[in-house]
N, C-alpha and C positions, 0 to 999 in steps of 0.2 A: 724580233726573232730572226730577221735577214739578216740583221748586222752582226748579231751575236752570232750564226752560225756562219757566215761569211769569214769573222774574225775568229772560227776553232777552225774553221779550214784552214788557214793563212798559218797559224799555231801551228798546227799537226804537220802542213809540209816544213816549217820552219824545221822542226825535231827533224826530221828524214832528214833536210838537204842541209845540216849544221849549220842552220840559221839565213839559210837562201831559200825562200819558198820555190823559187823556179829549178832548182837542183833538185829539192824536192818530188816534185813532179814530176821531173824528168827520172830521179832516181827509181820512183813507181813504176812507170812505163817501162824503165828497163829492168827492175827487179821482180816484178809481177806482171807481164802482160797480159797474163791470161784472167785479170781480175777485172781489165778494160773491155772481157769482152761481154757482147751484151747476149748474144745466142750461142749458147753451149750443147757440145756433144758429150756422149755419153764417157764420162772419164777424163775428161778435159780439166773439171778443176773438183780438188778434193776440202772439204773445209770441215771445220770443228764440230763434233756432234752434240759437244758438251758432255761427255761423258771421260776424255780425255781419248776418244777415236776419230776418227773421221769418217766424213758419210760425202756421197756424189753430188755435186751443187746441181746437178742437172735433174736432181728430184725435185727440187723449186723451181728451176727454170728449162723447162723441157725442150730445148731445142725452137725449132719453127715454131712449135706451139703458140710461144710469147706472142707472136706476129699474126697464128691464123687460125688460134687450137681457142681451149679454154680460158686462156688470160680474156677473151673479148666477154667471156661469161660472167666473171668477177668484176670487169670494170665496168660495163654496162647496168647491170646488177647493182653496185654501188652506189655507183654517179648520175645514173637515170630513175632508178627506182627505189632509192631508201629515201624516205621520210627524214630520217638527220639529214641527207642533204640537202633534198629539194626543197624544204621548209625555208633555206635561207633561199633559194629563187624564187618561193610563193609570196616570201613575206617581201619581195624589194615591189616597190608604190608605181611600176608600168614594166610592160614586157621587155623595153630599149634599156630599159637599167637593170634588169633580171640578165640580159644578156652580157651585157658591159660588166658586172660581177664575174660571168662564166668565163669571159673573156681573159678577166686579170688574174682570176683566179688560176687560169690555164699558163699562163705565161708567169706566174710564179711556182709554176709545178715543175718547169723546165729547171727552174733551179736545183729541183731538189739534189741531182747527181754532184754538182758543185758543194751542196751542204750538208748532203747527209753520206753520198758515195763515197767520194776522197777522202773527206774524214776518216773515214771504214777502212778502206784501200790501207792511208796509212798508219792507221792503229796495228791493223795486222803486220806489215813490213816493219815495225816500232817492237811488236814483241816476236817475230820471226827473227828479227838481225838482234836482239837485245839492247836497243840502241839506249833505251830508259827505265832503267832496274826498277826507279818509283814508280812510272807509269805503270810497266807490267808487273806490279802488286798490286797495284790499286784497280785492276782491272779481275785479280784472282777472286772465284768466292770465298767468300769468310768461312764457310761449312764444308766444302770439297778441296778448296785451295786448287782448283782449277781455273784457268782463264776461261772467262764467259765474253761469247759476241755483243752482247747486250749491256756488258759497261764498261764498251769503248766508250761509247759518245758520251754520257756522265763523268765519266773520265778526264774525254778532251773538255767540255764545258767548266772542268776546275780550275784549269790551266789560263782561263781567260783574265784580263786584269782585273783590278776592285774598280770595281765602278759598273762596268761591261758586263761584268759576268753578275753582277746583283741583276743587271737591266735584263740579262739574255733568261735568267731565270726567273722571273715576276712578267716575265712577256710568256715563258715556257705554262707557268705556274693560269696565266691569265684562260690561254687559248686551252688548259685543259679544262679550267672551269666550264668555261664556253662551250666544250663539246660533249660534255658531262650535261649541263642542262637543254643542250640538242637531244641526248637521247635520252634525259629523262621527261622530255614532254613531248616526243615519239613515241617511249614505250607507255606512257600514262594516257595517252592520247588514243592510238592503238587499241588499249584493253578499254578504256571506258567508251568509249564509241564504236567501236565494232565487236566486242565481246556483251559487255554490263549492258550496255545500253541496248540493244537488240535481241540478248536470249538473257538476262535474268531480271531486270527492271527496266521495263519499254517507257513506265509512265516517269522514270525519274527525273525530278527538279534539277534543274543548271547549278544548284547548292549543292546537291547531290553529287552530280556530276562531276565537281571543281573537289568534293570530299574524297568520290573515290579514286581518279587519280592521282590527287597526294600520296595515297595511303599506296596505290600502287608503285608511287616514284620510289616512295619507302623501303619497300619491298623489292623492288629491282636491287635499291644500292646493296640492301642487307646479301642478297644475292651473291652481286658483285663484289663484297664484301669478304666472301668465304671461299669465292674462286680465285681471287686474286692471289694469293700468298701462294697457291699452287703452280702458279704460272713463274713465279720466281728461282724454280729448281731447272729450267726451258734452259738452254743455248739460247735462243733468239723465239721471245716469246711470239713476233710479228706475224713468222711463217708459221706457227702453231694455230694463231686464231686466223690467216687464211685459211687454215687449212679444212680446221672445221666451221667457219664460217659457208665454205666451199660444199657443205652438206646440203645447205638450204641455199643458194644464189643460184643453181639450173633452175628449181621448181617455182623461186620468188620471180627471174627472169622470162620463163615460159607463158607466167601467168600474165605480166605485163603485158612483153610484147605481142602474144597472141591477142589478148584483149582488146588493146589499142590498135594494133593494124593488120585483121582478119576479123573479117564481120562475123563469119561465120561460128567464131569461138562459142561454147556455151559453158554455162556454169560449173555440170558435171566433168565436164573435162577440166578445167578450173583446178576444180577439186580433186582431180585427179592428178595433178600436177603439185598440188602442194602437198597431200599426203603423200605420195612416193620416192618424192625429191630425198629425203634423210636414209629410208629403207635403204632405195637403189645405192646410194652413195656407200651406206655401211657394208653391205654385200659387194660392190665391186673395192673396196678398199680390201676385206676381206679374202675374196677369191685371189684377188690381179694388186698384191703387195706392196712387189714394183711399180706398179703405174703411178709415174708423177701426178701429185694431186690436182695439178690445170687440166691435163689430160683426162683424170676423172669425171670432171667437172662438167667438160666438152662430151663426152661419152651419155652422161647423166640428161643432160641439157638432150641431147638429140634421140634418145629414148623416149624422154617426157614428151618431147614435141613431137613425135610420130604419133604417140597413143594419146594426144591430145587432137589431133586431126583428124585421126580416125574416128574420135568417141563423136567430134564436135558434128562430121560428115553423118554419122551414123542417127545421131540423135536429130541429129537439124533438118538431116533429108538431104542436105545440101544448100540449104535456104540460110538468107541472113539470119544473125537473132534480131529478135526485134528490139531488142534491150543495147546495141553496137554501139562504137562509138563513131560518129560520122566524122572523119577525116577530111578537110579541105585544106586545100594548100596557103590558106589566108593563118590556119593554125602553124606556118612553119616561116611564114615572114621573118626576116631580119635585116637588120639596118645596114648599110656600106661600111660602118665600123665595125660591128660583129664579120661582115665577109672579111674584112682585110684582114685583122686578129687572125681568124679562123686558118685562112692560110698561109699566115705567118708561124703559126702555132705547128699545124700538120707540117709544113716547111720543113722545122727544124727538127722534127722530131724523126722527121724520116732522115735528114742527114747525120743524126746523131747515129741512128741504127746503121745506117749504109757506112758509118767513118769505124763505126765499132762494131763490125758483126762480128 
């Protein structure tokens, strides 16, 4: 996957710089700067709605926010508390190798602006200057004959040689498998263990068990199945399922964190945070239009967790639960190769944002 998207980067500036990737590059920077940049203002940069209008990019990426708003809601959310991921740091055989994953895993994330950014950057400046007729057909829908955000990259992955481009896609084709059978023995997982298993069959056999989430895994895909073709009419299906993903990550986040580092948390509040999280979210989408949806999020998130303190203070007395979870610092151990990683990683990510605000 690194080599395949390394060599549509190399592709893609090729095309811009007539065959010099470093013209390339340089030609993006001075024909788009404002694509480099990573915190935007209100009006700063306009991009495709898909509809053949344009809409304010700083409704995806709100300004400061990125840095101190809702993005920490959604990445938290994600990368600490969903099940698809953490399952692969339960399943690694000691905590030093659980880390040494998150480690590498981190420092292939840094790539991604090298392989998924630029790419992007120069698909757009490719059919902005009309530099490749075939390209930007190949990128139009078949049913609107508009250009859609979402098949640049499909696009540039055509362009790669025979050999390279069979490997970039059987490596594409592999890690979807992969992350298809992450969530389907998180969501099968999920319902038969904390739903079936608890309020409709307490006494049921591990036969049972292993029955019902098949039949549940089933029943997800069929799901996904009937959603997906919908998502196909999107500009950029990604920011869509942030977006309402961003319905449920304040209330899934609140309920974590409060649990795990505030003794005090109780159930009712708990639950108070994960029924509201979807409500609040559709009512303040509704009222407040405008509001970038991180913004929402951040808004949604600090609602929950006010009326989750109050309910926990009011019900508890003020007293631990006794059910907490006890916190010691022997739980937050990590090796001199996790530290170094760790601020080799923050490093560069804050010099990224400081070279490109």
């Amino acid at each position: 996957l690194i080599a395949g998207g390394l060599a549509t980067t190399y592709i893609a500036l090729q095309m811009v710089g007539s065959g010099d990737a470093w013209d390339g590059l340089n030609l993006l920077r001075r024909e788009v700067p404002g694509h480099f940049s990573m915190i935007l203002s209100k009006g700063e940069m306009m991009i495709p709605d898909g509809a053949g209008g344009t809409r304010d990019a700083y409704l995806d990426l709100p300004g400061i926010s990125v840095l101190v708003g809702g993005m920490w809601i959604t990445n938290l959310s994600y990368w600490g508390f969903n099940q698809y991921i953490t399952q692969r740091a339960l399943a690694a055989k000691s905590l030093d190798e659980a880390q040494k994953g998150m480690i590498f895993a981190g420092f292939l994330k840094l790539l991604m602006p090298l392989i998924v950014v630029i790419p992007g950057i120069a698909a757009y400046v490719i059919v902005s200057n009309g530099i490749d007729t075939g390209f930007i057909e190949s990128m139009k829908d078949p049913v609107t004959g508009l250009v859609k955000s979402d098949r640049a990259y499909p696009t540039l992955l055509q362009l790669l040689p025979v050999g390279l481009k069979g490997l970039a896609f059987a490596a594409l084709t592999a890690a979807i498998v992969s992350s298809l059978a992450s969530m389907a023995n998180s969501t099968s997982t999920i319902f038969t263990m904390d739903i079936f298993n608890k309020y409709i069959d307490r006494d049921a056999s591990e036969a049972k068990q292993v029955k019902v989430g098949r039949i549940t895994a089933l029943v997800a895909f069929g799901v996904a199945s009937l959603v997906a073709p919908a998502l196909g009419a999107l500009d950029q299906a990604f920011q869509f399922i942030q977006e309402y993903t961003g319905f449920i990550s304040p209330g899934v986040f609140a309920i974590f964190f409060f649990g795990v580092f505030w003794k005090k948390t109780t159930s009712n509040a708990a639950l108070t945070g994960a029924a509201l999280s979807i409500p609040l979210s559709v009512v303040l989408k509704v009222v407040f239009p405008a509001l970038p949806f991180i913004d929402r999020m951040g808004v949604v998130f600090l609602i929950l967790a006010a009326l989750m303190i109050v309910i926990s203070l009011v019900e508890g007395k003020g007293k631990d639960h006794p059910n907490s979870i006890e916190i010691t610092k022997e739980l937050f151990s990590t090796s001199t190769t996790f530290k170094i990683g760790a601020v080799l990683i923050a490093g560069i990510t804050a010099a990224l944002y400081i070279v490109f605000w």
